[in-house]
C-alpha positions as CSV (number, residue, x, y, z in Angstrom):
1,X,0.0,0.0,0.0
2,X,2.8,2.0,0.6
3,X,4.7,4.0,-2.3
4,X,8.1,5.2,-1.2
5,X,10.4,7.3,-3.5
6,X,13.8,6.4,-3.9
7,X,15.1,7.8,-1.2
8,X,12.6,5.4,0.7
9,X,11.0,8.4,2.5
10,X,7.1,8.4,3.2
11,X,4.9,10.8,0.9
12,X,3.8,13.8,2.9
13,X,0.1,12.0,2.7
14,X,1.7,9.3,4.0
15,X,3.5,11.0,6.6
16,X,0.1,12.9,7.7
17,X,-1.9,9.6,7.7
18,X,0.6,8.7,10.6
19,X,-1.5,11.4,13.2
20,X,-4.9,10.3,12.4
21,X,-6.4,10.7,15.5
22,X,-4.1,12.8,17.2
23,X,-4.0,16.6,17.9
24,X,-2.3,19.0,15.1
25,X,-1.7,22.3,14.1
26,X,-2.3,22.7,10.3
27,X,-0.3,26.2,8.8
28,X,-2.0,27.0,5.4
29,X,-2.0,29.5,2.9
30,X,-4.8,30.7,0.5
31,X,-5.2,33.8,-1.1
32,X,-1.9,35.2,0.3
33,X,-3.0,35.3,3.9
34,X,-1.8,32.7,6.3
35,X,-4.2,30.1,8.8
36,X,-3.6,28.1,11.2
37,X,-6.1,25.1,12.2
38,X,-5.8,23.0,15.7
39,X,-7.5,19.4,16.5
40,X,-7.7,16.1,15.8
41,X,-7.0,14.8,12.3
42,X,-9.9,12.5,11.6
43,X,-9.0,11.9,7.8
44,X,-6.4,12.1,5.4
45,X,-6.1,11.3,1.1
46,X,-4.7,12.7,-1.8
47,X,-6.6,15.6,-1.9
48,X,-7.5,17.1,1.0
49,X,-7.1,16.3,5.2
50,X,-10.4,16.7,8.2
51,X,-10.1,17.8,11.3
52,X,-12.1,17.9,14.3
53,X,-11.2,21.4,15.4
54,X,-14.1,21.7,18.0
55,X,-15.4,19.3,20.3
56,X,-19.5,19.1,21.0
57,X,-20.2,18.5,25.1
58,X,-20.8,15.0,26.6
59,X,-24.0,13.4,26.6
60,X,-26.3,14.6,29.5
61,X,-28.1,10.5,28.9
62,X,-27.0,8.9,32.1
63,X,-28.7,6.2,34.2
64,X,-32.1,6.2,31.9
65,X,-32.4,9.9,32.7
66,X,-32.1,13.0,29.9
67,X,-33.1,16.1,31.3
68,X,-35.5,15.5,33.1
69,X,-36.9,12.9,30.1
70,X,-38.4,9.1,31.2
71,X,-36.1,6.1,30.1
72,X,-38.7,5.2,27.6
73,X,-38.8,8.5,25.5
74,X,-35.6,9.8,26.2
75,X,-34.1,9.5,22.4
76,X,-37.3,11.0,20.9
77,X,-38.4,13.9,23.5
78,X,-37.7,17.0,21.7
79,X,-35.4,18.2,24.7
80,X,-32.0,18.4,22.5
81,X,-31.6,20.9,20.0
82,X,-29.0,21.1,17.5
83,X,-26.7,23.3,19.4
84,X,-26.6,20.5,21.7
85,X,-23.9,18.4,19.9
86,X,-22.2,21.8,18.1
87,X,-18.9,20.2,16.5
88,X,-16.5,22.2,13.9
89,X,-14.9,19.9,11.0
90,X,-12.5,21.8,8.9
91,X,-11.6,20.2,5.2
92,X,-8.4,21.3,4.2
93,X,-6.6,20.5,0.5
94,X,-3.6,19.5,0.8
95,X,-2.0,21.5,-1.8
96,X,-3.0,24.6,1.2
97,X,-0.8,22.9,3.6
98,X,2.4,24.9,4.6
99,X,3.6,23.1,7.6
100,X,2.2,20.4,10.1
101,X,3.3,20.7,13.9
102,X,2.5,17.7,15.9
103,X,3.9,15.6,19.2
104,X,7.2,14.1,19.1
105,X,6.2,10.7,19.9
């Protein structure tokens, strides 16, 4: 699966696939002004990389109970809105990407 060069050295796609599902910083460039994204690479191909760069909050379901709802109702009550599970995903092209800071590991 693997295509190495000659050198034998990963593809930057390759390298990148390495931090799926750790926290990065992704530098990028697009009309001349600079970006920088932070979170958790979720996906990576050939042409472009997703992140997770904001987390919605936990569940409030816990022992049968949500908010107040019965067990028996509790996924279809109406008490969750859409705000409730708030997440950012940001797709980025890799042909955008100016420099990937991650964890020594």
């Amino acid at each position: 699966m693997y295509r190495y060069n000659y050198l034998k050295e990963k593809t930057f796609v390759e390298h990148l696939s390495d931090y799926i599902g750790e926290t990065v910083t992704i530098h990028t460039t697009a009309s001349g002004s600079n970006s920088s994204f932070t979170g958790v690479l979720l996906k990576v191909n050939s042409s472009y990389i997703r992140l997770l760069t904001a987390f919605g909050p936990a569940s409030d379901c816990r022992a049968g109970r949500c908010r107040g709802c019965a067990k028996s109702n509790c996924r279809y009550s109406g008490y969750y809105t859409s705000t409730d599970y708030m997440s950012s995903v940001a797709d980025i092209p890799i042909d955008q990407i100016v420099s990937l800071v991650h964890n020594k590991i």
